[in-house]
C-alpha positions in Angstrom: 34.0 118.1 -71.6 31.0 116.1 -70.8 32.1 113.2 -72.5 35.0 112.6 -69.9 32.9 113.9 -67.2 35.2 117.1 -67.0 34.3 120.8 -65.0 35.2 124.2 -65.0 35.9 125.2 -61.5 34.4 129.0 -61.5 36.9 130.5 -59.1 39.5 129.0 -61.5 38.1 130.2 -64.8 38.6 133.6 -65.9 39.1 134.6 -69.9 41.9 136.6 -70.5 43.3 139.0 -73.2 46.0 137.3 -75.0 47.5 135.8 -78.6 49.0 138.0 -81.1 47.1 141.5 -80.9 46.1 141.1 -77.5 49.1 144.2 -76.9 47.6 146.1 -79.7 44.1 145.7 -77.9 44.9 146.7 -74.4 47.0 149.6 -75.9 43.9 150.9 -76.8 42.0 150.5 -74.1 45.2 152.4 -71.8 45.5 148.8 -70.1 49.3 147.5 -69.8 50.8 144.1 -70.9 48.9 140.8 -71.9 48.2 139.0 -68.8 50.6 135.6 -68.3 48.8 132.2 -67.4 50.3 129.1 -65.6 49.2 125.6 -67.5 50.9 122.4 -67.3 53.8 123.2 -65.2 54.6 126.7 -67.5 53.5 130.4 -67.3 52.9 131.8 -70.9 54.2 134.8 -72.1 53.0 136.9 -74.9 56.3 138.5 -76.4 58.1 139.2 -80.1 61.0 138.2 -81.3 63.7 140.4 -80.8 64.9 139.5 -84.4 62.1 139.7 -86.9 59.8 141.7 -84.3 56.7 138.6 -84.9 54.7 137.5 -82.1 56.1 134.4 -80.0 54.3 132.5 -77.0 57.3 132.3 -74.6 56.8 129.8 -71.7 59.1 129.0 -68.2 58.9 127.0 -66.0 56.3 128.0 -62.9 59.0 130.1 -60.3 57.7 128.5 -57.4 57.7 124.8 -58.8 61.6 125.6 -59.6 62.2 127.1 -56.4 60.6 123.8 -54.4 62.5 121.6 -57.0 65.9 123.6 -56.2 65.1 123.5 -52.3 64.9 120.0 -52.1 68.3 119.4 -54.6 69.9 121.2 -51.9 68.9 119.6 -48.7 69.3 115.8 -50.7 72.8 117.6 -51.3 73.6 118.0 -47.7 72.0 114.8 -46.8 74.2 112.7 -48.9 77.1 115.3 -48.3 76.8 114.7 -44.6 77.0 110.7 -43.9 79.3 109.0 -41.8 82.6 107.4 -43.1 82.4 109.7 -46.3 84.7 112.5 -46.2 
């Protein structure tokens, strides 16, 4: 990280219990789920597949990203919608 001058922000960093046993793990401890993380625009998921029951890494988009994205369709929607000599 030095090398491109790069810093972990402390109030940003936090290690976190998660990958393929992390459920296994907390189960042991009596501590619920795997925590989720937001990176790059997605919030990761440990999961399993429903099929073959083997750990997956699920990831969706970040709710409030979509929810900006979708508020701002709509109000272009009404803006172009809502011009003179269109009907």
């Amino acid at each position: 990280m030095r090398t491109f001058e790069l810093e972990l922000r402390p109030e940003k960093t936090r290690l976190i219990e998660f990958g393929r046993y992390a459920a296994e793990r907390l189960a042991k401890r009596g501590e619920w789920m795997p925590e989720t993380f937001n990176l790059l625009g997605f919030t990761h998921i440990c999961g399993k597949n429903h099929a073959t029951g083997s750990f997956m890494v699920y990831r969706k988009t970040i709710g409030q990203r979509m929810a900006a994205k979708l508020k701002d369709l709509r109000q272009n929607a009404k803006t172009y919608t809502r011009r003179p000599g269109t009907r």
